[in-house]
C-alpha positions as CSV (number, residue, x, y, z in Angstrom):
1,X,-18.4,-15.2,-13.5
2,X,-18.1,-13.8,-16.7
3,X,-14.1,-14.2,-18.7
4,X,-11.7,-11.6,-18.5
5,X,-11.9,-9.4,-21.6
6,X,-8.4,-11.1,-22.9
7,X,-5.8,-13.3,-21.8
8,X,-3.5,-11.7,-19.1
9,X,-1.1,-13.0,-16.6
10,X,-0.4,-11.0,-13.4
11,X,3.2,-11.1,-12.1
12,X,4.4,-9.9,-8.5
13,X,6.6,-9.9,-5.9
14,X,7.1,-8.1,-3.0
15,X,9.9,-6.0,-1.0
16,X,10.4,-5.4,3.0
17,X,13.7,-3.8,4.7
18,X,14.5,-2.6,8.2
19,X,16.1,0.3,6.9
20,X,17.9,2.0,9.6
21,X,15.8,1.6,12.4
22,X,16.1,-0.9,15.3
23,X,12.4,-2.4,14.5
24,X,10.6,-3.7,11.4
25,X,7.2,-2.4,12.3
26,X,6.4,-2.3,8.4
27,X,4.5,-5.6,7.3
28,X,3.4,-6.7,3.5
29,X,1.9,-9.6,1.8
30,X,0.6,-10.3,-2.0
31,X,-2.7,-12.4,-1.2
32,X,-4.1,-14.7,-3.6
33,X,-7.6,-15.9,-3.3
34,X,-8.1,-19.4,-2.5
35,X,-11.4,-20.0,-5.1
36,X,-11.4,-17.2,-7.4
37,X,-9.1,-17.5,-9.7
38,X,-7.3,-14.1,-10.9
39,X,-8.1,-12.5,-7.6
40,X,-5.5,-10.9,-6.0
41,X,-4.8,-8.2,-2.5
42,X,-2.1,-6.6,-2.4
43,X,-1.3,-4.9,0.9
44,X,1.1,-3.0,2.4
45,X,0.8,-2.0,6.6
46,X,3.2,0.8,7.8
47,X,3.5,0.3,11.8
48,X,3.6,2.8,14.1
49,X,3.7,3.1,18.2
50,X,7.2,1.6,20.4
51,X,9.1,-1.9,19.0
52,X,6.1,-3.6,19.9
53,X,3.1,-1.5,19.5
54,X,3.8,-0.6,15.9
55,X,4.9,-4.1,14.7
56,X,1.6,-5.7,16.6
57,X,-0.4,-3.1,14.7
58,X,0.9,-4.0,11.3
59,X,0.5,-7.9,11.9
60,X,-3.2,-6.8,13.1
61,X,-3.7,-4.9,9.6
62,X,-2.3,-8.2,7.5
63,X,-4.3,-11.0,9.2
64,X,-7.7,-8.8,8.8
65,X,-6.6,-8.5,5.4
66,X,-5.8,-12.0,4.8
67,X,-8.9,-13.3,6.9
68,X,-11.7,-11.1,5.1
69,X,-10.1,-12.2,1.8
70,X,-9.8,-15.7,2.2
71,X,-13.7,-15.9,3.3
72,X,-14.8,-13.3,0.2
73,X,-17.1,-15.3,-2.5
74,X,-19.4,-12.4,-3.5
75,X,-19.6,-10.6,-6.7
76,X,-16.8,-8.0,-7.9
77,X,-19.5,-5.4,-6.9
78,X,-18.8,-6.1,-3.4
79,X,-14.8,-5.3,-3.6
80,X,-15.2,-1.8,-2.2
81,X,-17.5,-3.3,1.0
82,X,-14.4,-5.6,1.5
83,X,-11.7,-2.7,1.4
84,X,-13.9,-1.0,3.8
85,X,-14.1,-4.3,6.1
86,X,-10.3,-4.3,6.2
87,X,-9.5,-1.0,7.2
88,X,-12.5,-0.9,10.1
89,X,-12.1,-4.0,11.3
90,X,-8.0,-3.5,11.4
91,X,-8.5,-0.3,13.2
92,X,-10.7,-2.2,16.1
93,X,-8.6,-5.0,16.5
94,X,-5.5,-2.6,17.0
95,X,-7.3,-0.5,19.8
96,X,-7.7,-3.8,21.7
97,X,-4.5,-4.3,21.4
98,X,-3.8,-1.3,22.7
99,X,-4.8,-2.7,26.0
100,X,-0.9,-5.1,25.7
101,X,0.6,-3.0,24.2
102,X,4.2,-1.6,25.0
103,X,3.2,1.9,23.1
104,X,-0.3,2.9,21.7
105,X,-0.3,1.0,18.3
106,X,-1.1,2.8,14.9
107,X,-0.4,2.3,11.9
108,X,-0.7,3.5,8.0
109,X,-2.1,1.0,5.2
110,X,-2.4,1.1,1.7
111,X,-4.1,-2.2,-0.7
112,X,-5.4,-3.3,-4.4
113,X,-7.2,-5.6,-4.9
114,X,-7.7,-6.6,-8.7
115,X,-10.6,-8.9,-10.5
116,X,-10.4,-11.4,-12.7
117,X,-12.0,-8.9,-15.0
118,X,-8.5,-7.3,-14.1
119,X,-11.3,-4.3,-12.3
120,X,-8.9,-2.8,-9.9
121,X,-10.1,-0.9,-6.3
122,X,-7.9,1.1,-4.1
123,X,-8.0,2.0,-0.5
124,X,-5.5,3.6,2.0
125,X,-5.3,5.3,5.3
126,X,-2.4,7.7,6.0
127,X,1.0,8.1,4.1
128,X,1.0,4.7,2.4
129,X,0.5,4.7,-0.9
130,X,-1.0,3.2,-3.8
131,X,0.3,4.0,-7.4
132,X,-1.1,3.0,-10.5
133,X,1.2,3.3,-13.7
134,X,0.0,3.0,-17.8
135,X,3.5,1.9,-18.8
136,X,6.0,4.1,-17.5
137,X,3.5,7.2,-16.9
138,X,1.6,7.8,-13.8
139,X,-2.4,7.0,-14.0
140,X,-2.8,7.6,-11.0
141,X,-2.1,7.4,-6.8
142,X,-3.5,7.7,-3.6
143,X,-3.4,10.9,-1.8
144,X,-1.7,11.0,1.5
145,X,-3.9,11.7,4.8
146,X,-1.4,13.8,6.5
147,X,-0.4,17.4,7.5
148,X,1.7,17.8,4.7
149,X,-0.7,17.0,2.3
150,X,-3.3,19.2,3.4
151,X,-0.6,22.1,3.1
152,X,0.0,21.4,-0.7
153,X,-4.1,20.8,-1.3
154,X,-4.6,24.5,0.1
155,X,-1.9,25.7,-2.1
156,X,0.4,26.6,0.8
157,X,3.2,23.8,-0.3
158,X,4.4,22.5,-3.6
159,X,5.0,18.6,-4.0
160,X,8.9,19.0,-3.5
161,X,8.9,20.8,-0.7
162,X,6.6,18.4,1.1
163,X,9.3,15.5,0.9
164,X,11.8,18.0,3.3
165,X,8.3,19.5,5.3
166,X,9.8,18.9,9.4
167,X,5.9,17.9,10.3
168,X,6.0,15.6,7.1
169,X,5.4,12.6,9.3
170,X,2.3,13.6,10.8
171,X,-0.3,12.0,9.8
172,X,-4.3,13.5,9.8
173,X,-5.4,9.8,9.9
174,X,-4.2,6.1,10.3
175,X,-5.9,3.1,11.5
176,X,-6.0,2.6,15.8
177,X,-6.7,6.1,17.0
178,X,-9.4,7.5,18.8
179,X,-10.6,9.1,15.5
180,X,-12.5,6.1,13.2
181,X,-10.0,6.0,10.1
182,X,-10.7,7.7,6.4
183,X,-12.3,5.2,4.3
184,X,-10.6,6.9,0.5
185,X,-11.4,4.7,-2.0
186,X,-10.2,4.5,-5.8
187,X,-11.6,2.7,-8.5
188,X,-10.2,1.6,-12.5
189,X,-12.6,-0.1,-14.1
190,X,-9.9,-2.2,-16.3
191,X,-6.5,-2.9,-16.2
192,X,-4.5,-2.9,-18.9
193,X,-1.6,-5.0,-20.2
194,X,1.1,-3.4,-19.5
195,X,0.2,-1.5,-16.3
196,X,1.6,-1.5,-13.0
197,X,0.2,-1.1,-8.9
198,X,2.9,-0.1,-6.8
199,X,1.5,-0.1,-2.8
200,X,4.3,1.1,-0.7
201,X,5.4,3.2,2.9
202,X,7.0,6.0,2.8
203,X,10.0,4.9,3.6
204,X,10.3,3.9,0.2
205,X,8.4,6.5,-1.7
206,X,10.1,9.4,-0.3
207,X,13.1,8.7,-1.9
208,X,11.5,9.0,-5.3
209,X,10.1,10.9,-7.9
210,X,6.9,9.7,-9.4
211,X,8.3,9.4,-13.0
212,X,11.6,7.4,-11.2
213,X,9.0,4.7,-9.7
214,X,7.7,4.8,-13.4
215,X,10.3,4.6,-14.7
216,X,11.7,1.3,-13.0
217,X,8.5,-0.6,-12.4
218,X,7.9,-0.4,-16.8
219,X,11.1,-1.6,-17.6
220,X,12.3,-4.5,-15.0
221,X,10.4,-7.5,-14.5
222,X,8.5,-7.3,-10.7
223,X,11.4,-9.0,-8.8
224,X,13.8,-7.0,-10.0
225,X,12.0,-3.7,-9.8
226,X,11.3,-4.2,-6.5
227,X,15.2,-4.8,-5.4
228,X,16.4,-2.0,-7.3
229,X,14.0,-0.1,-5.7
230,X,14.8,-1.5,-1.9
231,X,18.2,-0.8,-3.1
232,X,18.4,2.6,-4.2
233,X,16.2,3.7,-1.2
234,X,18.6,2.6,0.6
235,X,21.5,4.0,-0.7
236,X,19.8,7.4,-0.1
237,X,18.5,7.4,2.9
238,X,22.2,7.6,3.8
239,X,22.0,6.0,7.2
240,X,18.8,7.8,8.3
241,X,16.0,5.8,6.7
242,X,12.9,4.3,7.6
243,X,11.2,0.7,7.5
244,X,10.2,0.5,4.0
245,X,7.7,-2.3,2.0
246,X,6.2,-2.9,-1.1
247,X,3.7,-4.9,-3.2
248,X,4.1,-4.7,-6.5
249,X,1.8,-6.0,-9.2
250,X,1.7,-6.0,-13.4
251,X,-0.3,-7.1,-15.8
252,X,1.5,-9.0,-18.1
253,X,0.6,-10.4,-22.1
254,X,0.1,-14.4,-21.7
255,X,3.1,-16.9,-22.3
């Protein structure tokens, strides 16, 4: 395997809240890969379905994740295959276990996974997300598979008014439905130092604007980004907010 084009180091961490609802159905991890070093998922599941229906899904979603990856030794060219292994293997597991279930489990997913070549690829399914920052600028994020979204595609909604829509939570595809889940992919070819992934629900991204998240994952270091983030979020949501998660990733100059 050929040597990263210079030195990095990649720092992390992670953030997962209850919010204000009675269940954590939301579930996250920062995977890193037992034999290749620099190889790292990050993954973010976003349950839906009853107390135990949605939870069970997003467990489903993490332990595909973190079973596919552990057992990965191809080439980087085989990172998108792997994505798409996830996200259709999650989405059979959860219909079986629909068949326990207290509620029909669904749920929302958004991941990264970056190369040692720091080659970064992207997949989602429903309204989790996956942002990429240059600094504090947006490069890049995933678009949302929803109703919503649809609406401000066809030039019937503007970005702001999708965050008060009333049908903002419906979703045009997720992982466990009858329908066999959208398979999105995004690739960037290289990293660089300085740049930032940001996989989160929308329990947390609804509460911000895209230069905000910017803005905060630049300037803090990982751990503290993602507090200030769970934080703020929080504070307004006002006593009416979601589960929320994230996984949050930067590429950082060497020691």
């Amino acid at each position: 395997m050929p040597p990263p084009p210079r030195s990095h180091r990649l720092a992390a961490a992670t953030g997962l809240h209850r919010g204000d609802r009675a269940y954590q159905q939301d579930q996250v991890q920062i995977l890193v890969h037992p034999q290749i070093e620099g190889c790292v998922m990050g993954i973010v599941a976003d349950g839906m379905g009853g107390k135990s229906g949605g939870r069970k899904a997003a467990d489903q979603v993490l332990l595909t994740a973190r079973q596919l990856f552990d057992r990965f030794t191809t080439s980087h060219d085989e990172y998108p295959q792997l994505l798409r292994q996830v996200v259709q293997e999650a989405h059979l597991m959860i219909k079986l276990t629909a068949i326990t279930a207290e509620e029909e489990p669904h749920s929302a997913m958004a991941a990264f996974i970056v190369s040692p070549q720091r080659e970064c690829h992207i997949i989602h399914a429903g309204d989790s997300r996956v942002y990429h920052f240059r600094g504090p600028a947006l490069a890049s994020r995933t678009k949302d598979h929803s109703y919503v979204q649809r609406l401000v595609d066809e030039g019937h909604l503007t970005e702001e008014a999708a965050h008060s829509h009333p049908q903002s939570n419906l979703l045009t595809g997720c992982l466990g439905t009858a329908s066999d889940p959208p398979l999105t992919l995004h690739h960037v070819p290289c990293l660089e130092i300085g740049d930032s992934l940001l996989a989160c629900s929308d329990g947390l991204w609804h509460y911000f604007s895209d230069k905000e998240l910017g803005a905060i994952v630049h300037t803090l270091p990982p751990r503290e980004a993602s507090e200030l983030l769970v934080t703020k979020a929080r504070q307004r949501a006002k006593g009416a907010g979601d589960n929320l998660s994230l996984a949050l990733l930067r590429i950082e100059p060497p020691n």
